[in-house]
MOPAC internal coordinates of N, CA, C and O (Angstrom, degrees):
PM7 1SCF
backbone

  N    0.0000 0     0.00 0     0.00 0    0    0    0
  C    1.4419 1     0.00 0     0.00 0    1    0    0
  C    1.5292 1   108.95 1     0.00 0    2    1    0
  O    1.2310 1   123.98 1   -53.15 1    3    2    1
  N    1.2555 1   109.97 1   126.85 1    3    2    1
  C    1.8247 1   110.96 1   179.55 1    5    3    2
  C    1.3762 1    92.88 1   -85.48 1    6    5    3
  O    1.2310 1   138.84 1   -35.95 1    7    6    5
  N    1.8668 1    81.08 1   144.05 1    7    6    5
  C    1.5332 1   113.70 1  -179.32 1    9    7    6
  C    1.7918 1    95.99 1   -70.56 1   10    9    7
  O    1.2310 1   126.69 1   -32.00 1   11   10    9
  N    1.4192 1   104.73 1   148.00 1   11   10    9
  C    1.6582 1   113.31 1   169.35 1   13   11   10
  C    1.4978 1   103.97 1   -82.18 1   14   13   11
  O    1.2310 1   118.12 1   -34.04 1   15   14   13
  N    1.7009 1   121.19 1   145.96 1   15   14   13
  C    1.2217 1   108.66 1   152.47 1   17   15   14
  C    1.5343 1   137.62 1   -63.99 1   18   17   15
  O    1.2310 1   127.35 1    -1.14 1   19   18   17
  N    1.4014 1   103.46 1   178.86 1   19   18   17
  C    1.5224 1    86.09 1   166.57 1   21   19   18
  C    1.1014 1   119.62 1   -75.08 1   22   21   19
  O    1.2310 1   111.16 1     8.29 1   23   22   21
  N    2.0066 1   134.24 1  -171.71 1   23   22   21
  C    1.4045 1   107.81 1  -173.55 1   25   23   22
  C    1.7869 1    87.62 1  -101.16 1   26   25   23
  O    1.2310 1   112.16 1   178.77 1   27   26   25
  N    1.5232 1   132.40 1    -1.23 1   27   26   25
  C    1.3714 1   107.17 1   153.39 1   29   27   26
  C    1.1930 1   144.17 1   -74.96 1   30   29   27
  O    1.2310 1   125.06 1   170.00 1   31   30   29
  N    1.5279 1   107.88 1   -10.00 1   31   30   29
  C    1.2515 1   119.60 1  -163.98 1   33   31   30
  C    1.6343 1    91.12 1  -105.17 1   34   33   31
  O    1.2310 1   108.29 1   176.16 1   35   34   33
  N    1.3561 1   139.49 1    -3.84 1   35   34   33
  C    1.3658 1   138.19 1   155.85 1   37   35   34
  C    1.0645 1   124.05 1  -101.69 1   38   37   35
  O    1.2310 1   106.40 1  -178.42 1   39   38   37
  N    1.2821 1   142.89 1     1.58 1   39   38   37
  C    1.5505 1   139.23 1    93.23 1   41   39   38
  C    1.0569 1   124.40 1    -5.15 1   42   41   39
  O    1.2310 1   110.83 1   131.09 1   43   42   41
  N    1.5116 1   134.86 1   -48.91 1   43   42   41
  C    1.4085 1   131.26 1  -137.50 1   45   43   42
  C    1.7249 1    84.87 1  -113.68 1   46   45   43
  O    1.2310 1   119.12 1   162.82 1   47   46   45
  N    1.2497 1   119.28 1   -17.18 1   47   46   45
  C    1.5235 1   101.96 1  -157.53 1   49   47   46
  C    1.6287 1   108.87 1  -117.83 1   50   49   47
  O    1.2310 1   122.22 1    12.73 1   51   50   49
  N    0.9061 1   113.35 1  -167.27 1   51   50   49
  C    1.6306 1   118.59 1  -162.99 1   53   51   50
  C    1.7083 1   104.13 1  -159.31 1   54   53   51
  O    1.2310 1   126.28 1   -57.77 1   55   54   53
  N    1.0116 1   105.54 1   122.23 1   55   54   53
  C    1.6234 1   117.41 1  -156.71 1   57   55   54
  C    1.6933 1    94.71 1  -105.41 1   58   57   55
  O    1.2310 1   128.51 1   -45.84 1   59   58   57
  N    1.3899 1   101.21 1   134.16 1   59   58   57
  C    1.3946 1   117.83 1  -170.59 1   61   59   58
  C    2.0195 1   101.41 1  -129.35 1   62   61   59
  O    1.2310 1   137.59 1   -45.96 1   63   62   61
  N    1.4173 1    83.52 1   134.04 1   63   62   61
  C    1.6662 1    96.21 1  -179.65 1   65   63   62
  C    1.7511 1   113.80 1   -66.91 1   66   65   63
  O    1.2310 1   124.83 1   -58.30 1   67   66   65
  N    1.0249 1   108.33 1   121.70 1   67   66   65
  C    1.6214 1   106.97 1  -173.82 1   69   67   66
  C    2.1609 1    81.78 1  -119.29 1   70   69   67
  O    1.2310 1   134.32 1   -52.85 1   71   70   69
  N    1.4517 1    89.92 1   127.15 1   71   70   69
  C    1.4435 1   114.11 1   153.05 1   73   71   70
  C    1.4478 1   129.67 1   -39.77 1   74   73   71
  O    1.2310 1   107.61 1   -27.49 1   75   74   73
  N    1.0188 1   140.72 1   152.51 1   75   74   73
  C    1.4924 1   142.92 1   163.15 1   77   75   74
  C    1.6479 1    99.99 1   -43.17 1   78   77   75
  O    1.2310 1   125.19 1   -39.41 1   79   78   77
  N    1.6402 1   107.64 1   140.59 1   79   78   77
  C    1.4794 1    98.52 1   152.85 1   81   79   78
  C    1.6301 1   114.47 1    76.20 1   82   81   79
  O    1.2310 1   115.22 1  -167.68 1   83   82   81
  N    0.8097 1   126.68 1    12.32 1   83   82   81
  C    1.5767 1   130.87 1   174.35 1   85   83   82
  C    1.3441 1   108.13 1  -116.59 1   86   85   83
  O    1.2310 1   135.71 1   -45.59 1   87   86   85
  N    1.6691 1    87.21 1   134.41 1   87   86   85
  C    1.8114 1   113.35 1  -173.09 1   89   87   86
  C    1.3148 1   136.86 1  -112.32 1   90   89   87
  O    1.2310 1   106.98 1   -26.86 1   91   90   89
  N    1.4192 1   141.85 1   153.14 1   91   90   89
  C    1.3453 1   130.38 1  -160.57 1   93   91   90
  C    1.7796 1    95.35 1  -106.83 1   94   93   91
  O    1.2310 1    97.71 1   -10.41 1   95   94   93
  N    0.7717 1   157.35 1   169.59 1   95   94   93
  C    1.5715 1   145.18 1   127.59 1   97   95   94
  C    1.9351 1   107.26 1  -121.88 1   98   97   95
  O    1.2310 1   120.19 1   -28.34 1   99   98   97
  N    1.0308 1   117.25 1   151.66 1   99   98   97
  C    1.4713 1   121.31 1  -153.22 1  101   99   98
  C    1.5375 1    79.60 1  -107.15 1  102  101   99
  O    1.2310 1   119.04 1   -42.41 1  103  102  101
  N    1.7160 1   119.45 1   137.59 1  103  102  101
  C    0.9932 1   149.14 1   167.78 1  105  103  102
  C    1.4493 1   122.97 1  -116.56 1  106  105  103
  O    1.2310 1   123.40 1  -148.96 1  107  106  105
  N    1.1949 1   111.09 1    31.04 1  107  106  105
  C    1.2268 1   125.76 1  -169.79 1  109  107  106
  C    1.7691 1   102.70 1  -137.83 1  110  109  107
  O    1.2310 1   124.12 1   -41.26 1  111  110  109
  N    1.3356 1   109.70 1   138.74 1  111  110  109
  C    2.2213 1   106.00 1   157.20 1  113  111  110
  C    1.5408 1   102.28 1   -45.98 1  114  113  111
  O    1.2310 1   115.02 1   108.02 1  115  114  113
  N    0.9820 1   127.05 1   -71.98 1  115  114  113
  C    1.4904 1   116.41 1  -166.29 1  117  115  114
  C    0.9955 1   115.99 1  -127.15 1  118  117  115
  O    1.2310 1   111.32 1   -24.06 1  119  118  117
  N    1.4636 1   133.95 1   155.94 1  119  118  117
  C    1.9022 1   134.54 1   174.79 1  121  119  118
  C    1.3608 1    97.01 1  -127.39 1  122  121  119
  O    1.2310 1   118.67 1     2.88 1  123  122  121
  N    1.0831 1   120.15 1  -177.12 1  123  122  121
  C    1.5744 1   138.66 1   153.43 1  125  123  122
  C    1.0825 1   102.67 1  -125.64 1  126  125  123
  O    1.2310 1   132.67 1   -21.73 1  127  126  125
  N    1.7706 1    93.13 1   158.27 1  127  126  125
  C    1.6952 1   110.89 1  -175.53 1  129  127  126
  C    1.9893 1    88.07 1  -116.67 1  130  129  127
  O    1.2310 1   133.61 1   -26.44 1  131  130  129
  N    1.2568 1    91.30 1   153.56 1  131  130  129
  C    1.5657 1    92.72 1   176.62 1  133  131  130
  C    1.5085 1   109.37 1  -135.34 1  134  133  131
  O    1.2310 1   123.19 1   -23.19 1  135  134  133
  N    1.3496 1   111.49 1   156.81 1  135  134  133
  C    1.8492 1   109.80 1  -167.44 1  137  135  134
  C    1.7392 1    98.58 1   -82.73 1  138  137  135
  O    1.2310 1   115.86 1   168.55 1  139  138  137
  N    1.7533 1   125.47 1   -11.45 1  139  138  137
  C    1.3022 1   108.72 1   166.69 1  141  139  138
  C    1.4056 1   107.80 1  -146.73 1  142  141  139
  O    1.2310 1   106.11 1    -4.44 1  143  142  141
  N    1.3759 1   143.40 1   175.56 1  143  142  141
  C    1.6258 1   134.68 1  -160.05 1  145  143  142
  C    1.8050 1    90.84 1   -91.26 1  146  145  143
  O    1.2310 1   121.11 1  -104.93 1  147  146  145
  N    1.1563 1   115.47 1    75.07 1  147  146  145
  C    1.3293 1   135.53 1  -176.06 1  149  147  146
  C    1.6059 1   127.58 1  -118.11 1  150  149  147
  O    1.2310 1   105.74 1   -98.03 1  151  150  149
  N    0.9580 1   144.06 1    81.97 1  151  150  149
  C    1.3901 1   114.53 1   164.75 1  153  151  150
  C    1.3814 1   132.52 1   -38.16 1  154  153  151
  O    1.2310 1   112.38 1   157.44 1  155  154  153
  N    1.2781 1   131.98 1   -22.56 1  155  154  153
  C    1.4803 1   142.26 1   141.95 1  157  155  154
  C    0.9506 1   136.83 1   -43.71 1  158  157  155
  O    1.2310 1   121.12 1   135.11 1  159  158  157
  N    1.4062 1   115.47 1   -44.89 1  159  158  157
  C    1.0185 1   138.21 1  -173.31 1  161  159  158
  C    1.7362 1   115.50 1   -51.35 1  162  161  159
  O    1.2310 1   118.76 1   -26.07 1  163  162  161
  N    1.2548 1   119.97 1   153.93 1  163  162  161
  C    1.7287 1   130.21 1  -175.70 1  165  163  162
  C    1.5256 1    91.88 1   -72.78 1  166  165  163
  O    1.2310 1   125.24 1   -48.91 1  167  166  165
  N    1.1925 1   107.54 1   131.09 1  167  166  165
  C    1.7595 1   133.30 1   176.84 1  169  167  166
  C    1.7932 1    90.63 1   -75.94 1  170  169  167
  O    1.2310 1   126.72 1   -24.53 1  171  170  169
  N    1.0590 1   104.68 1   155.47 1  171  170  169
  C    1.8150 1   111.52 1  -169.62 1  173  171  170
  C    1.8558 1   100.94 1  -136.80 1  174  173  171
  O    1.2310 1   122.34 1   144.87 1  175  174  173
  N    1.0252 1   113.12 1   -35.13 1  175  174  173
  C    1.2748 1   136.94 1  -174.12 1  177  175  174
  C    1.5805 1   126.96 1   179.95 1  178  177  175
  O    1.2310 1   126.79 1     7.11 1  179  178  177
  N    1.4755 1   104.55 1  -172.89 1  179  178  177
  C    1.6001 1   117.29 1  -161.87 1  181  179  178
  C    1.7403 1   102.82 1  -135.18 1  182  181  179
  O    1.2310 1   128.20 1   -33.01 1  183  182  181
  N    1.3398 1   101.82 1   146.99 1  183  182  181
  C    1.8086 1    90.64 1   163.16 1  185  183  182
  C    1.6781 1    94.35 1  -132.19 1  186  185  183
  O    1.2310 1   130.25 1    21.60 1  187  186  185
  N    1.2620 1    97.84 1  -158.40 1  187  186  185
  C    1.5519 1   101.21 1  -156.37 1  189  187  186
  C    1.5349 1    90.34 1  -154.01 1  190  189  187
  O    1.2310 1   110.96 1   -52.67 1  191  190  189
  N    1.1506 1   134.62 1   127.33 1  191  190  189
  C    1.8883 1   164.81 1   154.06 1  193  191  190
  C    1.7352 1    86.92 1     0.85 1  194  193  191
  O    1.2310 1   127.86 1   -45.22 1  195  194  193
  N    1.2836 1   102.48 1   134.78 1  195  194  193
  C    1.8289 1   120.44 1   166.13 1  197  195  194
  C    1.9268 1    91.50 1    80.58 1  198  197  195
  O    1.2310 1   113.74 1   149.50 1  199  198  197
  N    1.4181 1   129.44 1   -30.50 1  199  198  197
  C    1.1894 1   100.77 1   176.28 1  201  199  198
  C    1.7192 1   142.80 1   -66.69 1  202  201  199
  O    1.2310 1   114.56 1   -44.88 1  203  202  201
  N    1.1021 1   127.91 1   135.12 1  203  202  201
  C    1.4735 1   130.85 1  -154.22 1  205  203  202
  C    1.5939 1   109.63 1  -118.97 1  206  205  203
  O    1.2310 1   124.19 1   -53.32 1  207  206  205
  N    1.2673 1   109.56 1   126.68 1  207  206  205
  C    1.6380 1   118.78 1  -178.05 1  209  207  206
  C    1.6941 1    97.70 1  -123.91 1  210  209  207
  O    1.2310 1   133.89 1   -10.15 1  211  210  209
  N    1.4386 1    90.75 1   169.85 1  211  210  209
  C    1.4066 1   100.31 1   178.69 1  213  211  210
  C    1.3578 1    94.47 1  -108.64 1  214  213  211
  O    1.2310 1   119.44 1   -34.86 1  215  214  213
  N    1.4147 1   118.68 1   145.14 1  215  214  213
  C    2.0294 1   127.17 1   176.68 1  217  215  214
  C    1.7108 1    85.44 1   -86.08 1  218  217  215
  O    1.2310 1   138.61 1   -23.36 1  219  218  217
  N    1.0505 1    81.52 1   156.64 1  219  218  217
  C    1.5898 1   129.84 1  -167.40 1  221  219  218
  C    1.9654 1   104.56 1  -108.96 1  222  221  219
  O    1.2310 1   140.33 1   119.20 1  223  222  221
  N    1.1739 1    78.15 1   -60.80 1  223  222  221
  C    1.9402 1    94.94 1   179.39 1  225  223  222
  C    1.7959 1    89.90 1   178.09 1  226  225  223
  O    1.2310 1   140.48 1   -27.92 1  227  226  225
  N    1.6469 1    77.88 1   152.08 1  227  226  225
  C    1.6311 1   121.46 1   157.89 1  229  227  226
  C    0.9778 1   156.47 1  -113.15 1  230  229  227
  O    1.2310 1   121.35 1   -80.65 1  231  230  229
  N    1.5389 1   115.02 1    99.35 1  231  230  229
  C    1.6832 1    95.10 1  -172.84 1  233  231  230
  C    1.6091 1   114.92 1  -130.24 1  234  233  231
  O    1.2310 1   125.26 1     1.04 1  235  234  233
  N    1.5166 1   107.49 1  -178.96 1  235  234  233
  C    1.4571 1   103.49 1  -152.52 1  237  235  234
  C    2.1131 1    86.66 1  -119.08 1  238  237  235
  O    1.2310 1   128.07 1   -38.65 1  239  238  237
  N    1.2579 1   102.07 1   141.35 1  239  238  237
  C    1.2471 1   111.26 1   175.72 1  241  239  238
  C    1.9687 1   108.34 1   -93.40 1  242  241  239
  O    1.2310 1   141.91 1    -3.13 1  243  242  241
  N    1.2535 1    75.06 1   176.87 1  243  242  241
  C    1.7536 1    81.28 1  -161.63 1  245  243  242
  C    2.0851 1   101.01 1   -78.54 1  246  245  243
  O    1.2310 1   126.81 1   161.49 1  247  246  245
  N    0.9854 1   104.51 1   -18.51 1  247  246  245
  C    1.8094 1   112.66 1   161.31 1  249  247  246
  C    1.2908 1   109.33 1   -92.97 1  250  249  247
  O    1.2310 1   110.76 1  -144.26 1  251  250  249
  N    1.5634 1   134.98 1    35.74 1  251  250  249
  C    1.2959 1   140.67 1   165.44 1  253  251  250
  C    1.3448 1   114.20 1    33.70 1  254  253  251
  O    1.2310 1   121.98 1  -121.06 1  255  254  253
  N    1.7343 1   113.81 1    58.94 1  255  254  253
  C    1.2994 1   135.02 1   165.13 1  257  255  254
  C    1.6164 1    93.85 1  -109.03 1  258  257  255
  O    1.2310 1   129.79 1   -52.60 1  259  258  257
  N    1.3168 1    98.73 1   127.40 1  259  258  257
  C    2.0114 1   111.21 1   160.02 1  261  259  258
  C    1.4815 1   111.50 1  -114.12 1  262  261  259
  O    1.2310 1   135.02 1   -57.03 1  263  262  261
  N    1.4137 1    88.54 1   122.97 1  263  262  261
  C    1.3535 1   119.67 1   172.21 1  265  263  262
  C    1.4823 1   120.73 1   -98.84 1  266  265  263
  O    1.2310 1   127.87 1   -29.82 1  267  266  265
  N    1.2104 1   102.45 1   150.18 1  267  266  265
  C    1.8887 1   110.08 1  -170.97 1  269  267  266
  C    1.2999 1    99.95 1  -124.79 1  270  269  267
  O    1.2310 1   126.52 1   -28.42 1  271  270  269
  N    1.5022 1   105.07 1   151.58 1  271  270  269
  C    1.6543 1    95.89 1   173.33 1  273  271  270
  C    1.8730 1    76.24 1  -128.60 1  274  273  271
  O    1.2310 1   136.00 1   -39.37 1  275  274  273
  N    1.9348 1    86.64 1   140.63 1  275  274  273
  C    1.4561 1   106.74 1   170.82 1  277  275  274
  C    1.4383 1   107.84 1  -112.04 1  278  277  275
  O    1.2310 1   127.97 1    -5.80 1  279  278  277
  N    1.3712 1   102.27 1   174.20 1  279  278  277
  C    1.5075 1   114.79 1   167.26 1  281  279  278
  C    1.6863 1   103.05 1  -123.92 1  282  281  279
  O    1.2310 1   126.82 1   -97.66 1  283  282  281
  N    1.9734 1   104.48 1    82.34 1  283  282  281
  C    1.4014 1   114.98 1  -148.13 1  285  283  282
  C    1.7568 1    93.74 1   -96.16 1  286  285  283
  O    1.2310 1   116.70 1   157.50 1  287  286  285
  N    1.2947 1   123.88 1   -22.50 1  287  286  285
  C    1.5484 1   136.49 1   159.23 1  289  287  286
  C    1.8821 1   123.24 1  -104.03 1  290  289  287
  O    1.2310 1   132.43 1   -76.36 1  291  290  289
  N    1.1325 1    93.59 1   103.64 1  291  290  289
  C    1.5278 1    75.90 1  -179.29 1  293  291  290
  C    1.5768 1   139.17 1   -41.36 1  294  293  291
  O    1.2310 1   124.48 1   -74.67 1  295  294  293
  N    1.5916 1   109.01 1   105.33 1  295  294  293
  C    1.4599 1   119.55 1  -162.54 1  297  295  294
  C    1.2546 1   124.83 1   106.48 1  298  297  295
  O    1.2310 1   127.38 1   171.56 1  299  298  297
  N    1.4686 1   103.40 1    -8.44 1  299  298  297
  C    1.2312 1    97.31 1   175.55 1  301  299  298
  C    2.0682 1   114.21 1  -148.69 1  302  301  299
  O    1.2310 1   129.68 1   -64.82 1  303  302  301
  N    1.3785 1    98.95 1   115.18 1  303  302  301
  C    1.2733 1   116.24 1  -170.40 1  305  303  302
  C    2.0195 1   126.12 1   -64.05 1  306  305  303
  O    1.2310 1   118.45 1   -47.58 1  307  306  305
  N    1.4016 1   120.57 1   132.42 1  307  306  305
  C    1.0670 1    89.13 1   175.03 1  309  307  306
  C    1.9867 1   103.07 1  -142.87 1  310  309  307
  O    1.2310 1   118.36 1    23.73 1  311  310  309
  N    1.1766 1   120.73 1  -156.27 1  311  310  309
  C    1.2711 1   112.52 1  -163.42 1  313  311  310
  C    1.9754 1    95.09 1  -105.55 1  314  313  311
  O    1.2310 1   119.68 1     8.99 1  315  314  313
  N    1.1931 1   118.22 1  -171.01 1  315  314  313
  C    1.4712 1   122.47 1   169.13 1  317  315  314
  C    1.5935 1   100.94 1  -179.32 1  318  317  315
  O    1.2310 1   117.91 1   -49.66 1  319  318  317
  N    0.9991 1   121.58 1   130.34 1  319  318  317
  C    1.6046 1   114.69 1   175.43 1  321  319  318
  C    1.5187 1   113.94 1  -108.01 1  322  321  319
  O    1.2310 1   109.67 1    -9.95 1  323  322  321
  N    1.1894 1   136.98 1   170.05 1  323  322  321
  C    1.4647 1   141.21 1   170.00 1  325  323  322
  C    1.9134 1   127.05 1   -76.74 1  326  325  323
  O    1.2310 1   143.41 1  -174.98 1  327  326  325
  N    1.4101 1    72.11 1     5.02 1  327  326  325
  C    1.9367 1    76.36 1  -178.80 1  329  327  326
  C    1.3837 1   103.98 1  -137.62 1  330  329  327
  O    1.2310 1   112.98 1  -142.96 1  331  330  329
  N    1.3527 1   130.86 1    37.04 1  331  330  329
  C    1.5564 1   123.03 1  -174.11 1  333  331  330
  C    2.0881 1    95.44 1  -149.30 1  334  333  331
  O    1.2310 1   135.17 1   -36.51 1  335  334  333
  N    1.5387 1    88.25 1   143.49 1  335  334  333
  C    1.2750 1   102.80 1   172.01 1  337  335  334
  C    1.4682 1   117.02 1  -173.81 1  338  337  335
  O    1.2310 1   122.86 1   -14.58 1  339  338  337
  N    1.1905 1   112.12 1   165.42 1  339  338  337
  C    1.5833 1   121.28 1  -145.02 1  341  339  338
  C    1.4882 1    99.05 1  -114.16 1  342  341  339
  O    1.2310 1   116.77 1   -54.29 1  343  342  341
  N    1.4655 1   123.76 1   125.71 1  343  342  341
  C    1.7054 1   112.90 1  -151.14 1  345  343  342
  C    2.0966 1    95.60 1  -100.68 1  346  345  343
  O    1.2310 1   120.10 1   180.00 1  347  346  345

């Protein structure tokens, strides 16, 4: 079951249609996963460089950060954006 955002952080964003079947793979040592497409937001987990999820949905924040929501544990969904990583 996908986590809801918050209702500020769905304000801020703009939801973009992602196709069947389209994937993220992390190009980075480490990312964070977050419980909403937030920089605030509670960190849930981490992935690690070459790993690959399938998006869920996408959306674009009002500071033109895109966020993905994966299904990065089976069953349980979380956020990842394109400009954040864990050193």
């Amino acid at each position: 079951m996908p986590i809801a955002p918050t209702p500020q952080a769905k304000e801020q964003r703009q939801e973009t249609n992602i196709p069947n079947d389209k994937y993220i793979q992390i190009h980075v040592d480490k990312a964070v996963v977050r419980k909403s497409p937030d920089f605030d937001a509670i960190i849930i987990g981490n992935l690690i460089r070459d790993e690959r999820f399938k998006i869920l949905c996408t959306v674009k924040d009002k500071k033109g950060v895109i966020w993905y929501e994966i299904d990065f544990v089976e069953g349980q969904s979380g956020w990842v954006s394109n400009r954040e990583k864990v050193d």
